[in-house]
C-alpha positions in Angstrom: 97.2 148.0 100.7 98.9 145.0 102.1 96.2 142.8 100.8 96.7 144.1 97.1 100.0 143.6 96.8 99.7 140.2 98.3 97.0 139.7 95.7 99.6 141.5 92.8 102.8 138.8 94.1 99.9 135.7 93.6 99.0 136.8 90.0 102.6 137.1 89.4 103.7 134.3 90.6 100.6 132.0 89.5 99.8 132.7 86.2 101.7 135.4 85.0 100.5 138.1 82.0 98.3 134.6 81.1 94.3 135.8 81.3 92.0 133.8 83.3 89.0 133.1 82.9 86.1 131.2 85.1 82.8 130.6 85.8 80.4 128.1 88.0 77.9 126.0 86.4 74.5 127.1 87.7 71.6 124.6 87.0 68.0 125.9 85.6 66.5 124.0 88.5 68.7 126.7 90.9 67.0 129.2 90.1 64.0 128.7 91.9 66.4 128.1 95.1 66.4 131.0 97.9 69.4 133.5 97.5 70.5 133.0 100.5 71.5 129.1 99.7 73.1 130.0 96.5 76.7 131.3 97.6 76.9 127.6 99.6 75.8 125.7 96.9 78.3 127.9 94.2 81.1 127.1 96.6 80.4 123.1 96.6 80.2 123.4 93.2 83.4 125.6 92.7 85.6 122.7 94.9 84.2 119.9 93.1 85.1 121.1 89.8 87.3 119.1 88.2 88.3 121.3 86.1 89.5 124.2 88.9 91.2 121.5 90.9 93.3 120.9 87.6 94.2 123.8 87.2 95.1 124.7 91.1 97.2 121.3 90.4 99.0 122.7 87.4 100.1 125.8 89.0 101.5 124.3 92.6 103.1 121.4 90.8 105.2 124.1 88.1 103.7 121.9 84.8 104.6 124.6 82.3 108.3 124.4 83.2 108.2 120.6 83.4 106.9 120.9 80.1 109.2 123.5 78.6 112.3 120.8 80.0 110.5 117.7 78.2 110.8 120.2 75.0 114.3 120.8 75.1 115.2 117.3 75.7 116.4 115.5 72.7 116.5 111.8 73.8 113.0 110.9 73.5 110.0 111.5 71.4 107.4 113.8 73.2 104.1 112.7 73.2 101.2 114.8 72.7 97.1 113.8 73.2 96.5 116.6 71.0 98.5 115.6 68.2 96.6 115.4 64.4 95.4 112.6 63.5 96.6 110.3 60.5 94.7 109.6 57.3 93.5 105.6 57.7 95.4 103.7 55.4 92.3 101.6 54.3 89.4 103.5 52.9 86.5 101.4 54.3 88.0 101.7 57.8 85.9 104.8 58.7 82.8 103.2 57.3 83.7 100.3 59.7 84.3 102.2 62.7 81.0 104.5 61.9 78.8 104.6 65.2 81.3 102.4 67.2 83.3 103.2 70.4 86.8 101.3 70.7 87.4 98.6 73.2 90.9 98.6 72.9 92.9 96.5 75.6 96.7 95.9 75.7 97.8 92.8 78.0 99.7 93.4 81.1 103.4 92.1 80.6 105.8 90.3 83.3 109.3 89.8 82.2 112.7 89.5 83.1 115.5 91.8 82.2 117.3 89.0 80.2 114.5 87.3 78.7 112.1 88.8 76.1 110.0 91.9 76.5 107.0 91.5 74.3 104.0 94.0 74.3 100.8 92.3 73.3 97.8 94.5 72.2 94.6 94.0 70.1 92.5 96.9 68.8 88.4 96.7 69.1 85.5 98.4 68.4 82.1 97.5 69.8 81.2 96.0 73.7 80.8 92.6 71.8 83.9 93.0 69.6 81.9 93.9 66.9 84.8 95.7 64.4 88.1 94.8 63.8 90.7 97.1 63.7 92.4 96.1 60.4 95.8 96.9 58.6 96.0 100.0 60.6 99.1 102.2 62.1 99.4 101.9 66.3 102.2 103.8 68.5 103.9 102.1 70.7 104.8 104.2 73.7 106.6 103.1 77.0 106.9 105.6 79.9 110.3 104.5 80.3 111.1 106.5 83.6 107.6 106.4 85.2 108.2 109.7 87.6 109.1 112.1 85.0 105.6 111.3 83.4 107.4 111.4 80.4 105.8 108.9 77.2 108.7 107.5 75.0 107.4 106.7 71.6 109.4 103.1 70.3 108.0 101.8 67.0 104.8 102.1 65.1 103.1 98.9 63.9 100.4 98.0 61.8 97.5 95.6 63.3 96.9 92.2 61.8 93.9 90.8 60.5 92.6 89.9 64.1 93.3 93.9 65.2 96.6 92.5 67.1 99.7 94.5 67.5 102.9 92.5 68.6 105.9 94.4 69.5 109.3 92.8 71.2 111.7 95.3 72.6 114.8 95.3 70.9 118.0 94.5 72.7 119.2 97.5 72.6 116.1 99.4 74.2 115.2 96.8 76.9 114.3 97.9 80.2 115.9 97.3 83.5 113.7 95.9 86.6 110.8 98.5 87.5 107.1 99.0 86.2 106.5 100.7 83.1 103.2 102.3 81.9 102.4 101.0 78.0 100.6 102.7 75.8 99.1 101.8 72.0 97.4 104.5 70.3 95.7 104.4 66.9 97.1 107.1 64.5 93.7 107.3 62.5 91.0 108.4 65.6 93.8 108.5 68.9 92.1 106.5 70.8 94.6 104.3 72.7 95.0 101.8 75.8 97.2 101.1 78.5 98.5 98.6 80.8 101.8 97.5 82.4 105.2 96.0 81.7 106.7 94.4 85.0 110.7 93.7 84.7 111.3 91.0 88.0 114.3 89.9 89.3 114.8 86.6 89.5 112.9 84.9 92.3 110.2 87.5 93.0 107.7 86.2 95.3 103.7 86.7 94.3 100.4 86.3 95.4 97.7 85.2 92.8 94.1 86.2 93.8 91.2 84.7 91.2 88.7 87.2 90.6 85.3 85.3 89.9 84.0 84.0 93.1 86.5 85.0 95.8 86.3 88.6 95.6 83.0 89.1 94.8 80.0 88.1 96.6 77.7 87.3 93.8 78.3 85.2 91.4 79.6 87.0 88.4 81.0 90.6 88.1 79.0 91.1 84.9 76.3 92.5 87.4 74.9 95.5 87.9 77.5 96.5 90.9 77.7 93.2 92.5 79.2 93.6 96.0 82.4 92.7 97.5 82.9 90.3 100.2 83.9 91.7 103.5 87.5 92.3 104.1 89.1 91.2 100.6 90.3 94.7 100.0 91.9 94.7 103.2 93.7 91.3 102.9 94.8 91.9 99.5 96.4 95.5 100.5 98.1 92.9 103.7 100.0 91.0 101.5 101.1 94.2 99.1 102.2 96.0 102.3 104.5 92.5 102.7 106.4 93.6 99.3 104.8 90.6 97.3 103.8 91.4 93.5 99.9 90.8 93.2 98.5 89.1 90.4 95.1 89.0 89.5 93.3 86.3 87.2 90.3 85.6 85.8 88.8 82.9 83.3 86.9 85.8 81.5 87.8 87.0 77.7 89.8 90.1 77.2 87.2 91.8 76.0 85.8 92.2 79.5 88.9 93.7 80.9 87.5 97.9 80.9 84.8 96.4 83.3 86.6 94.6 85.3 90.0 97.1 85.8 86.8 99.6 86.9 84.8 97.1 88.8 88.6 97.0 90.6 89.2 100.4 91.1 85.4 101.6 92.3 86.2 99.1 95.1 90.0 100.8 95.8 91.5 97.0 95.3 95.2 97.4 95.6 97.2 97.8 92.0 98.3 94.5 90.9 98.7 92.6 87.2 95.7 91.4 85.7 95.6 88.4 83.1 92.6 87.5 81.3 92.0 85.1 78.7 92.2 85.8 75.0 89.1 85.5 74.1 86.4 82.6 74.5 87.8 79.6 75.7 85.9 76.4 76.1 88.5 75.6 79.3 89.6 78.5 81.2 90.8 76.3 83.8 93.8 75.1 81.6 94.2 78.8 80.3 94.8 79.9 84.2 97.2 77.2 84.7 99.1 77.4 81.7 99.5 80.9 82.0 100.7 80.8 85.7 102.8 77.6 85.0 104.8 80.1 82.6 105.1 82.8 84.6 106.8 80.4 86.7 109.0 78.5 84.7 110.3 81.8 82.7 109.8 84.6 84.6 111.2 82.5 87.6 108.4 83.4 90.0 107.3 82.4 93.2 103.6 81.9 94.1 103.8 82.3 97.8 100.0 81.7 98.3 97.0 81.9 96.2 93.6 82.7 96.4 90.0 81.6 94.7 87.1 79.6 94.8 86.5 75.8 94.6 87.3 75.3 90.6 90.5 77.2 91.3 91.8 74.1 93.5 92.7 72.0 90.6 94.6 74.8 89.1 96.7 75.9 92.5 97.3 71.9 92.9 98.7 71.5 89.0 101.2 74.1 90.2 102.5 72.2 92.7 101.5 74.4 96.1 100.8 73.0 99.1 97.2 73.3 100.7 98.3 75.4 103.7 99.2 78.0 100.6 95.3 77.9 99.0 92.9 79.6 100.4 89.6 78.7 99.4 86.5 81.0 100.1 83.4 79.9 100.6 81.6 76.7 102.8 84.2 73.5 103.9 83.9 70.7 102.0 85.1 67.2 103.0 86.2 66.4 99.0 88.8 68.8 99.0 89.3 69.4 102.9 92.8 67.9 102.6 94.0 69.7 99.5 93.6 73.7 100.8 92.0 75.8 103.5 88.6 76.7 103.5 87.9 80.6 104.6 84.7 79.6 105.7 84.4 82.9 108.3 85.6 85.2 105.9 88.4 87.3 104.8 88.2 89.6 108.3 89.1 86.4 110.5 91.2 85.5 107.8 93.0 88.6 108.0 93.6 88.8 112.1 95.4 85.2 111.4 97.8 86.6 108.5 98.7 89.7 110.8 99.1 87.8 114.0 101.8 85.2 111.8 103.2 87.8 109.6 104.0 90.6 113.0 107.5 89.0 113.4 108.4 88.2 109.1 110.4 90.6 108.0 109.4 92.9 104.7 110.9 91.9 101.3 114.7 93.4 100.7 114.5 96.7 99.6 116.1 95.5 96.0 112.5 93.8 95.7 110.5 96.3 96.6 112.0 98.8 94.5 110.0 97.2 91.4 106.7 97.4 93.6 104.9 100.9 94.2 101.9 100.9 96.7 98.8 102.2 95.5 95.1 101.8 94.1 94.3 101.2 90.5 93.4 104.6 89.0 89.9 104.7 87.8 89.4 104.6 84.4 86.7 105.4 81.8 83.4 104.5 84.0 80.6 102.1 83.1 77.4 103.0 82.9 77.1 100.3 86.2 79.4 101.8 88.5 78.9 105.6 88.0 75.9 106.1 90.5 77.3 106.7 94.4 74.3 104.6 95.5 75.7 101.5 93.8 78.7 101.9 95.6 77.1 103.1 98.5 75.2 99.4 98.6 78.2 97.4 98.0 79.9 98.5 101.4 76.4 98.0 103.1 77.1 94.5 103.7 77.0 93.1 107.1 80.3 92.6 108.5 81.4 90.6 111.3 82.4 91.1 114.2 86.4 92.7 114.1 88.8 90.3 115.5 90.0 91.4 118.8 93.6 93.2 118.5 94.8 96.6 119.9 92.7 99.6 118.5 91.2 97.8 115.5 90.1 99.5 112.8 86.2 98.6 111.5 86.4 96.6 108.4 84.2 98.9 107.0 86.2 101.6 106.8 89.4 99.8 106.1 87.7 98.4 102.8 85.5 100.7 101.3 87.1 103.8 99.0 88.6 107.1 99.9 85.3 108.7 97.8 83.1 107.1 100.8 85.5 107.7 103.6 85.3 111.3 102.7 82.5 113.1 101.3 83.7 116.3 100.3 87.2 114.6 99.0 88.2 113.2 95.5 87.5 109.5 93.9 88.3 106.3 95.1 92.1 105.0 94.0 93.7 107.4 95.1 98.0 107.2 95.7 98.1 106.2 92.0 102.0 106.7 92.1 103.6 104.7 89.1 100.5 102.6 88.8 97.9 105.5 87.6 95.9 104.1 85.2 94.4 107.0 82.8 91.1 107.5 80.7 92.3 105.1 78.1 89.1 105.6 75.9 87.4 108.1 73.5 83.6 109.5 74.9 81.8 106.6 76.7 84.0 103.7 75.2 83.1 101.2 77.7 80.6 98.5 76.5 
């Protein structure tokens, strides 16, 4: 008796007069397995089920009421996946986007509370960029208080003849210091993409890590899963714990950025701002050093260090930083011996000398670090490349040496690799999203 009323107060209190309905996926090839396996199996399958731990989610976290309060508030536009869809305003847009997946990508924005706040987007369709998204409406949606989970729709816009959408937040709506999710979805299909709108205050101290060459072992991230070097994760996540605002750049188009934003979160590389080029550039040198040169001069940053590989040494010198603040991976060489500092033994000795000079610098002021939220990226829509656990699996094979020798150290391996590895029976890699979450930001399998 006991038990069934305990069982009557959970139905109650879970779900209510709502009817519920569920049922585990069995295989054909299960049939053939003993009975006596089959309940085990069932129950692996139950706990990985995305869609049961959604729902368990839903009911400890109250969602329906949250949702019934974001109703009744006035002040902001609710924003619904699930909303129709418009009629295209051009009638040989659907021909155009016929058998094409959109690889839509909206720039990650840093800007000051006093300056402009301008949201930069471009709408694609094709891996290769194939379709332009032309004379079309986009949303503009900010998630102006990023814990409430709540999207604020701002303006609607129509693309230009390149697929961009251009959007400066009026005065009267700019935002205070803090991160705020974007997104731009397209009124004709809902597909949509996200990124990031950092408001600094003045004098924010950064670290700028180059993608191509320092982080990953082979030569280009357009591989198959290529691996990362040992320890970059962990030195990375050193100086975020320190309350610095990472920054990550890369030389590569735009149009790359879905591979690379997954490529970053397969490996559980801490969240940061990523800048790419726009589009093919015959000098992606000067790109990266205009581009950091005005972050600094109007966003008023401060590049306490930076990180890359050899080409990146004319960039970090153009900035003016010294060459105890580049680090440099890869083998010493006497041309540019004076003008950084080579990490010739790898990030893991790299990383025992940060901690040992960083044990007595005090964290950032809590005023600073109130912007920054510690966490993973989210993973978003996965590549074809990165969805098999064995290509992960090989990336953290690599031989690692030896950890440097400080009270109860813990392996390199299992400081780097993702949560999805460290635990076999728990969720994906990236996880503690907190403000920084980044969401399925495509339709089907959009990534090229």
């Amino acid at each position: 008796v006991p038990l069934q009323i305990n069982l009557l107060l959970l139905l109650i209190l879970w779900w209510g007069s709502k009817r519920l309905d569920y049922a585990l996926y069995c295989p054909d090839v299960l049939t053939s397995f003993p009975t006596v396996a089959l309940p085990h199996l069932f129950h692996a399958s139950y706990w990985e089920s995305t869609d049961v731990a959604a729902f368990l989610l839903r009911q400890l976290i109250r969602c329906d009421s949250v949702k019934a309060q974001e109703a009744d508030s006035k002040d902001s536009a609710a924003f619904s996946p699930s909303s129709p869809r418009e009629k295209w305003l051009r009638r040989r847009t659907p021909v155009k986007l016929r058998n094409v997946t959109g690889n839509h990508r909206v720039n990650d924005i840093i800007a000051t509370e006093e300056g402009p706040q301008t949201l930069v987007g471009r709408f694609m369709y094709g891996p290769l960029d194939m379709v332009t998204l032309t004379g079309e409406k986009v949303d503009i949606l900010l998630m102006t208080q990023p814990q409430s989970g709540r999207w604020v729709h701002f303006d609607t816009e129509v693309t230009t003849s390149s697929g961009r959408v251009v959007y400066t937040i009026p005065k009267s709506k700019k935002l205070a210091t803090g991160v705020y999710p974007i997104k731009m979805m397209v009124k004709g299909d809902q597909t949509s993409a996200e990124a990031y709108l950092t408001v600094l205050p003045r004098g924010m101290e950064c670290v700028v890590f180059s993608i191509d060459g320092s982080f990953a072992a082979s030569v280009s991230i357009m591989g198959s899963d290529p691996k990362v070097r040992p320890g970059a994760v962990d030195v990375v996540r050193h100086w975020q714990d320190l309350g610095y605002l990472i920054i990550y750049i890369t030389g590569r188009p735009d149009m790359q950025k879905q591979r690379v934003v997954s490529w970053l979160s397969q490996h559980n590389f801490p969240q940061g701002m990523i800048f790419f080029s726009e589009g093919l550039v015959h000098d992606p040198l000067r790109q990266k050093t205009i581009f950091l040169r005005n972050l600094v001069q109007e966003c008023h940053i401060k590049i306490n260090s930076a990180y890359g590989s050899m080409k990146d040494i004319s960039v970090y010198n153009m900035l003016g930083l010294s060459p105890s603040q580049i680090y440099i991976v890869g083998r010493p060489s006497k041309k540019y011996q004076n003008q950084c500092q080579f990490l010739s033994d790898g990030y893991a000795v790299h990383l025992s000398s940060l901690q040992f000079g960083h044990r007595t610098r005090p964290k950032k002021t809590s005023s600073v670090r109130m912007v920054l939220r510690k966490g993973s990226f989210g993973l978003s829509a996965k590549p074809d490349f990165l969805c098999k656990r064995t290509h992960l699996r090989r990336t953290m094979s690599v031989q690692h040496p030896d950890p440097p020798c400080t009270p109860n150290p813990k392996p390199e391996r299992a400081q780097s690799q993702p949560e999805s590895d460290q635990d076999p029976g728990g969720g994906g890699g990236g996880g503690g999203h907190g403000v920084w979450g980044r969401a399925s930001i495509h339709r089907g399998d959009a990534t090229p």
